[in-house]
C-alpha positions in Angstrom: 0.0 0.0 0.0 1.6 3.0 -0.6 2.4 5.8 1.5 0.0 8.8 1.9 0.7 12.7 2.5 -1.2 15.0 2.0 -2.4 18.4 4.3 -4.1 15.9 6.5 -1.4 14.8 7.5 0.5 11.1 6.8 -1.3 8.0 6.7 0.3 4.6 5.6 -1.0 0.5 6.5 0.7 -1.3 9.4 0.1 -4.7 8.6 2.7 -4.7 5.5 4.8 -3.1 7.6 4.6 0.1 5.2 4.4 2.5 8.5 7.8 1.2 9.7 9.7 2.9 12.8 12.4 4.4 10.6 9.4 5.6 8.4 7.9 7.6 12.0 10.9 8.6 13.5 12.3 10.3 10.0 9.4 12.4 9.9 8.8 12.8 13.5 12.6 14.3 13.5 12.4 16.2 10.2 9.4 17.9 12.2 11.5 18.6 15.5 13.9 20.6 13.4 10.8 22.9 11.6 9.5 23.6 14.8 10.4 26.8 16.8 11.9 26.3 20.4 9.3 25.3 23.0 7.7 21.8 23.9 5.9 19.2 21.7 2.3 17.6 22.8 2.0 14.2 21.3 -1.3 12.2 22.2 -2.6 8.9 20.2 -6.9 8.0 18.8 -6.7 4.9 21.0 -6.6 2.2 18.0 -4.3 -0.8 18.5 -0.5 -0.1 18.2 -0.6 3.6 18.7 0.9 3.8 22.1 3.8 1.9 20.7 4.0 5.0 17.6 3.4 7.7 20.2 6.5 5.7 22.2 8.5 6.1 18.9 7.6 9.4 18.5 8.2 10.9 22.0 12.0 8.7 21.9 13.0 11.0 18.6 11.5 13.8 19.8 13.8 13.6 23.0 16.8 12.7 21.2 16.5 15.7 19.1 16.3 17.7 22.2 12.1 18.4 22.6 11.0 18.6 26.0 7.3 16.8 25.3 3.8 17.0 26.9 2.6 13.5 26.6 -1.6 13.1 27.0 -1.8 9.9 26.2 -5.2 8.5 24.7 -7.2 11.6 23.9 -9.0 13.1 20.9 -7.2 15.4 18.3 -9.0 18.6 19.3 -7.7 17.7 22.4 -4.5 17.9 21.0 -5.1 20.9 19.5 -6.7 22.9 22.4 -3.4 22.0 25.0 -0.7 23.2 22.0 -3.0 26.7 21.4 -3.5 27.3 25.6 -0.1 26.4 26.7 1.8 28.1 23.8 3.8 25.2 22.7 5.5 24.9 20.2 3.6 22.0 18.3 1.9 19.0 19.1 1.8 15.1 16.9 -1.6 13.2 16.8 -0.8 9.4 16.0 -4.2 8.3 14.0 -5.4 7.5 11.2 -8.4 9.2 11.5 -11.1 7.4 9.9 -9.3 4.7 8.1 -9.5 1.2 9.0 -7.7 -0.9 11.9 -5.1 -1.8 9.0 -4.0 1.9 9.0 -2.4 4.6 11.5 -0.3 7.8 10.7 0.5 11.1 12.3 -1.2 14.6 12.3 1.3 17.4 12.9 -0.2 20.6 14.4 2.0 23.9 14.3 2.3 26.3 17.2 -0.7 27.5 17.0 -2.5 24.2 17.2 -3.7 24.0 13.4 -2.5 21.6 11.2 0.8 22.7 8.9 -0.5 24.5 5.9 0.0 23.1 2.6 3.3 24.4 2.2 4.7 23.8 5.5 3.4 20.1 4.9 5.4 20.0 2.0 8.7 21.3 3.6 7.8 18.6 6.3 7.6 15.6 3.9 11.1 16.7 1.5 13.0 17.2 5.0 11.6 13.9 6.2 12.7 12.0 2.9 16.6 13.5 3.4 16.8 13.5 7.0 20.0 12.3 8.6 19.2 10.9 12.1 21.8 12.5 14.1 22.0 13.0 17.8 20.9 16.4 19.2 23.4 17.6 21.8 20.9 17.3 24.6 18.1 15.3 25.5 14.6 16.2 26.2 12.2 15.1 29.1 8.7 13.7 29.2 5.8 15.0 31.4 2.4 13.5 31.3 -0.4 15.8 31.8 -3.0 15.5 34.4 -6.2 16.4 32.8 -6.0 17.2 29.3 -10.0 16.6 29.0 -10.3 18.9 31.7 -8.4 21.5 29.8 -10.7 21.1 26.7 -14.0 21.5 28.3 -12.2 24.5 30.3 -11.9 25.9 26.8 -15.5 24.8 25.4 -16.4 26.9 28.6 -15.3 30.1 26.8 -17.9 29.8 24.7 -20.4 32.5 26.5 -23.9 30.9 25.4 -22.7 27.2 26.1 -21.2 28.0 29.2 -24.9 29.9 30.1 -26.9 27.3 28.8 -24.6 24.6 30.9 -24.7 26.8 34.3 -28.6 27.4 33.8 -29.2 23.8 33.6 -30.3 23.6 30.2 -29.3 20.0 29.2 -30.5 18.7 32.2 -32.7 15.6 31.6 -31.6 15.1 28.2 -30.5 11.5 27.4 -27.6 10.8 25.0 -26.1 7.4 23.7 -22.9 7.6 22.7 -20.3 5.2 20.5 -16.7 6.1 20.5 -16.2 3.3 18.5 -13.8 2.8 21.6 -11.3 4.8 21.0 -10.0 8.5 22.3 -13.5 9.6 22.4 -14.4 6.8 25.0 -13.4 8.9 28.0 -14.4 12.7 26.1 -17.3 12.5 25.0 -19.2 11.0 27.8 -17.1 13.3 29.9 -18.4 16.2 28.0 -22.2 15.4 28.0 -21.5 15.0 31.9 -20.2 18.3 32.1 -23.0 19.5 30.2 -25.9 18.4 32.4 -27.2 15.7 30.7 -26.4 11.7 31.3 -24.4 10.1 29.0 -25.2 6.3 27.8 -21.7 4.5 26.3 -22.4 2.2 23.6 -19.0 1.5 22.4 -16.5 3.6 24.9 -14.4 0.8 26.4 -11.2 2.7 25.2 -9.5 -0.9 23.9 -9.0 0.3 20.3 -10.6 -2.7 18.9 -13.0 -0.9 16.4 -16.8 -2.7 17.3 -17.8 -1.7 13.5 -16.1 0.4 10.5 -14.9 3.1 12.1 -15.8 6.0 9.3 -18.7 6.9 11.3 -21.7 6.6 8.2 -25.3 5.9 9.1 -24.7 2.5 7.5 -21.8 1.7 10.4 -24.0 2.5 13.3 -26.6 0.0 14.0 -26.0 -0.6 17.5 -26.1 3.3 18.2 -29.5 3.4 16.6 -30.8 0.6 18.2 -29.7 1.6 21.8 -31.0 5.4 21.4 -34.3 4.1 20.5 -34.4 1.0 23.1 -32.9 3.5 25.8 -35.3 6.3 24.9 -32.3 8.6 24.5 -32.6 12.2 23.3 -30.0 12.3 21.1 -27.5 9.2 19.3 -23.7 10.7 18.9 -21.0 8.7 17.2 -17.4 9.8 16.2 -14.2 8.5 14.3 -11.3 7.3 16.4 -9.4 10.4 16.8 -13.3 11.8 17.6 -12.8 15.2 15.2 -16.3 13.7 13.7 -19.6 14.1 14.7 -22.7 12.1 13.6 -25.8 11.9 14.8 -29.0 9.5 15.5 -32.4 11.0 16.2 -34.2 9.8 19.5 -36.5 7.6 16.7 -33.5 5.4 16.2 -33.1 6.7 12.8 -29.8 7.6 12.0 -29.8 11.5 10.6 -27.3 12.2 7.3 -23.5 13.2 8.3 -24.2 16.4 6.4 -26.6 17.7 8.7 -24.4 17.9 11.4 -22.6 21.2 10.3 -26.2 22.6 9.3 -27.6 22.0 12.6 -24.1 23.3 14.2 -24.1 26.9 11.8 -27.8 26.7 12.8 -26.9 26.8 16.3 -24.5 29.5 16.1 -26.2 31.4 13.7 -29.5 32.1 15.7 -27.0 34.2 18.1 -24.9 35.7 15.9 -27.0 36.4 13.0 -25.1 37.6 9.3 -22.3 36.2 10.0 -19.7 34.2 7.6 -19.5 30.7 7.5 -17.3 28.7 6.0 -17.2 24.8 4.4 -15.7 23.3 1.9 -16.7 22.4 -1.7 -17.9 19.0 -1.2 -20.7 20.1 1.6 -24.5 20.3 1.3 -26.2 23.5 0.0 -28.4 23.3 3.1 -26.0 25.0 4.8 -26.9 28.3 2.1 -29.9 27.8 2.9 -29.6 27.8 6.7 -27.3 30.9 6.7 -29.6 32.7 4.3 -32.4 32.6 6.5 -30.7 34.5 9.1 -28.8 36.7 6.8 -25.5 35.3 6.9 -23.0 34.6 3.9 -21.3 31.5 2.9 -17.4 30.9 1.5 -16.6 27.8 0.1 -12.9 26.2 0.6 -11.0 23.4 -0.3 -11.3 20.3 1.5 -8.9 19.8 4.2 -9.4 21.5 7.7 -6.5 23.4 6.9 -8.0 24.7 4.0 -11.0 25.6 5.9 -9.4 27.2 8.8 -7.4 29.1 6.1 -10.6 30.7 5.1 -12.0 30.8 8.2 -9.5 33.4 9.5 -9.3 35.3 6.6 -13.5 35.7 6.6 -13.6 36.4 9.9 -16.1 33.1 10.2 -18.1 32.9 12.8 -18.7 28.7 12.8 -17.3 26.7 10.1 -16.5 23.1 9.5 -17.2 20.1 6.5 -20.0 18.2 5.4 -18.3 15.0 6.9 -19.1 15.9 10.3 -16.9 18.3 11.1 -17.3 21.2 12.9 -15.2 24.4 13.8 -16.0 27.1 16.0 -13.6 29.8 16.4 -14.8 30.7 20.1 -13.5 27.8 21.4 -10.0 26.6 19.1 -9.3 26.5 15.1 -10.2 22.7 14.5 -13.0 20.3 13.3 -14.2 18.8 17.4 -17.1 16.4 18.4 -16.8 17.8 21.9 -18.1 21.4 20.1 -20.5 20.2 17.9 -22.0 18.3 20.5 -22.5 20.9 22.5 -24.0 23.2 19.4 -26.3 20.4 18.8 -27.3 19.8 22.2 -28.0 23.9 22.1 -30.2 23.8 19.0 -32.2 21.3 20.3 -32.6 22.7 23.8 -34.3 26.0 21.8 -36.5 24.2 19.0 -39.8 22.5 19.2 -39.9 18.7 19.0 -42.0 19.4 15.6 -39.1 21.8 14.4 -35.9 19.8 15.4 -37.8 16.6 13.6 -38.0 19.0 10.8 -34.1 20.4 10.6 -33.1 16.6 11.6 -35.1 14.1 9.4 -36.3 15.8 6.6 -34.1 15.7 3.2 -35.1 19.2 1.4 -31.8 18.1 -0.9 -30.5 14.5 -2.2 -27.0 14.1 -1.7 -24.9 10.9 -2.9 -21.2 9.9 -3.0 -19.0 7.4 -4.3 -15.4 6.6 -4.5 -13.1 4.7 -7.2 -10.0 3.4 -6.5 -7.7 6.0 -8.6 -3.6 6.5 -9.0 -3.6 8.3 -12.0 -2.5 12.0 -13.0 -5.6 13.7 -11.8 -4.9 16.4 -14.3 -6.2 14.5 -17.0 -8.9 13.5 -15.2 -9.9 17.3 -14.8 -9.3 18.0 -18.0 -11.8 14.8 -18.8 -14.2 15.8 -16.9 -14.2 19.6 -17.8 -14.8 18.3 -21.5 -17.5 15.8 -20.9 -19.2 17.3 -18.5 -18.8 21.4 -18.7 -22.2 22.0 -20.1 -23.4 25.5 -19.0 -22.0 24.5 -15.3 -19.4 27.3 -13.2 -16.4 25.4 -12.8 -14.7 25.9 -9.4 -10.8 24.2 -10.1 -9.4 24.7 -6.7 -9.6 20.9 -5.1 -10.2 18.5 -8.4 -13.1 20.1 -10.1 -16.7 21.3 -8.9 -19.7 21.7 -11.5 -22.7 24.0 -10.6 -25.7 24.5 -12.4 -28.0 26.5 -9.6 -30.0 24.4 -8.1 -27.2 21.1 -8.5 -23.7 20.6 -8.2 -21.1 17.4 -8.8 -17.2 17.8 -7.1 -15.0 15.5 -8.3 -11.4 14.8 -6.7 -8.7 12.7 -4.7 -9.0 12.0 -1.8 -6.1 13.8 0.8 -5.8 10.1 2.9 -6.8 7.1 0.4 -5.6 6.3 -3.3 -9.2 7.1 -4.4 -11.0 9.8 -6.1 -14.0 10.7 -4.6 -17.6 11.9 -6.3 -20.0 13.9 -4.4 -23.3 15.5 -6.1 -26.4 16.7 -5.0 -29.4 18.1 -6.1 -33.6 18.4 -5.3 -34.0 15.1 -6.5 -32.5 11.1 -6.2 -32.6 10.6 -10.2 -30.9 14.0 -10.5 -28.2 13.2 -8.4 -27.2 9.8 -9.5 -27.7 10.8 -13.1 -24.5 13.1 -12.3 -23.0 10.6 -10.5 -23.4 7.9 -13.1 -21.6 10.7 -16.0 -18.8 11.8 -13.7 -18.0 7.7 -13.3 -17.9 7.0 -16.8 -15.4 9.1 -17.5 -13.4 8.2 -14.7 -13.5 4.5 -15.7 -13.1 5.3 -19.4 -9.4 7.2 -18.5 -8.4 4.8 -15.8 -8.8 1.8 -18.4 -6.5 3.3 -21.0 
């Protein structure tokens, strides 16, 4: 399998032995040397065999000198909230994300706790490919922290109308299952709906990395979630991906609720106290979230996928809430990076303020028809574009920024590989099933004609 980089970080398979220790410590090294003087935070998603690469890590980074923060089994907004509060100079996530149990890889956050922009990536991969592993003239030291959790709900607190809703006892009695698919999130997010009021129900949270389903969490992976929240009369279903960046939900039916409404309900959320502001999400995400942001007079910027690419925007806007259509969500108040723990809480809020008639309504209810597909693809993607562009250009605004984006109005089709699998993904949506699968059904053609020659 071969080796991945991208701006979300690097992601290879461990059971061919592709993600070797020399493979880890190269980068992890190469990385010691970008980063300015200060300590390194390094925590791990839980799944098997990362406290081993976190071990690895945390020996190179103390050989090159890096004093490190370890936090052990934690989410990476976790990660990102202790680099950003205690000024350090960087931190390393060992996941995978939401690839399988047959992958892990690192995430490397700068100083100020978002992942290395796309060019700083770049200098990260060419110094890891040339670097010479010699000693550093002194050696670092370890110290685990007590309570990193405790330090990202402290910062979910600075959000003023959580923190008001939380002190005024507005989550009390609410009922919410959650699967962790038992990894970081295991311990944070039942932590977090704790904090919030409400009582938390653990479905899959036994923190033993040993993934109960697919971890990618899809409506399709979470049967058991659905199940329970119905059985256990539960107000709300929650599910993440092992490093628990990803939110999805499940509605108190049982019926699991589209990954894309998740940063709708969360702009939503934000947006009813803080009308006409920006919001930002990247090219592949549902219209709904024009819709929502129209009716209280806000204004949408589209990105390229890739938090990085979002957060780029984000700042630059001046965004109020921001995230992708995957599940996740980004709210400036709190730290610069897609969290559960946050859009949780937003969630949570929306619901606490809407009628059981309207929240069925935002939840359940499909006003657009949204489909995606993947292809195994290792080609030049520049001939795909230019493919594509041809074949399918008719009348649409071309957006050429990440692959290629069509839009006609009232539909759209994005085409373009993936940042962490050799694939190229297909996303469309439109007002209708047939619409959307029509688009889907051209865009594949092509890319099976090209990748057969």
């Amino acid at each position: 399998m071969p080796l991945i980089r991208s701006v979300s970080g690097l992601r290879a398979t461990i059971t061919d032995g592709c993600l070797s220790a020399d493979l880890v410590a190269r980068h992890v090294r190469a990385y010691a040397e970008m980063q300015p003087d200060g300590a390194i935070a390094i925590g791990y998603d839980g799944r098997l065999g990362g406290r081993t690469i976190a071990d690895i890590a945390i020996e190179e980074l103390c050989a090159a000198g890096r004093n490190v923060l370890d936090l052990g089994c934690v989410p990476t907004p976790t990660v990102q909230v202790v680099v950003e509060r205690n000024r350090l100079a960087g931190g390393i996530v060992v996941t995978a994300s939401h690839n399988g149990a047959e992958w892990n890889g690192l995430k490397f956050l700068d100083a100020d706790g978002v992942f290395l922009a796309p060019h700083r990536a770049e200098q990260l991969w060419q110094a890891s490919d040339r670097m010479p592993m010699v000693p550093s003239h002194g050696r670092g030291t370890v110290r685990q922290h007590d309570d990193p959790i405790g330090e990202h709900l402290a910062a979910i607190e600075r959000v003023d109308f959580i923190a008001e809703l939380r002190s005024s006892g507005t989550f009390g009695g609410m009922r919410i299952t959650i699967d962790a698919v038992n990894a970081s999130g295991s311990v944070a997010l039942p932590r977090l709906v704790e904090w919030l009021g409400a009582e938390p129900i653990p479905i899959h949270c036994d923190a033993s990395g040993v993934f109960p389903h697919p971890p990618e969490p899809l409506p399709e992976h979470l049967h058991d979630l659905c199940r329970a929240t119905a059985e256990r009369r539960a107000t709300l279903g929650i599910a993440c991906d092992p490093d628990a960046d990803r939110l999805v939900l499940v509605h108190s039916t049982g019926a699991a609720i589209a990954e894309e409404k998740t940063i709708v309900l969360a702009v939503e959320s934000v947006l009813r106290r803080v009308p006409h502001a920006t919001v930002v999400v990247n090219a592949s995400t549902t219209s709904e979230v024009e819709r929502v942001a129209m009716r209280y007079g806000g204004k949408v910027v589209r990105s390229a996928v890739g938090e990085i690419n979002v957060v780029a925007a984000m700042r630059s806007s001046g965004a109020a809430i921001g995230g992708e259509g995957s599940g996740g969500v980004i709210l400036p108040a709190c730290h610069y990076g897609r969290d559960s723990l946050v859009g949780t809480a937003l969630v949570l809020a929306l619901c606490a303020a809407l009628s059981q008639e309207q929240w069925d309504e935002r939840t359940l209810q499909q006003p657009l028809a949204m489909s995606k597909r993947k292809i195994a693809w290792s080609g030049e993607f520049e001939k795909l574009r230019s493919a594509l562009a041809a074949s399918i250009g008719d009348g649409a605004r071309l957006w050429d920024r990440d692959g290629i984006r069509f839009e006609w109005g009232d539909r759209w089709l994005h085409v373009r590989p993936s940042n962490t699998e050799p694939i190229v993904r297909l996303i469309a949506e439109s007002p209708s099933h047939e619409q959307t699968e029509s688009l889907l059904d051209r865009a594949e053609r092509v890319v099976r004609q090209l990748g057969e020659r």
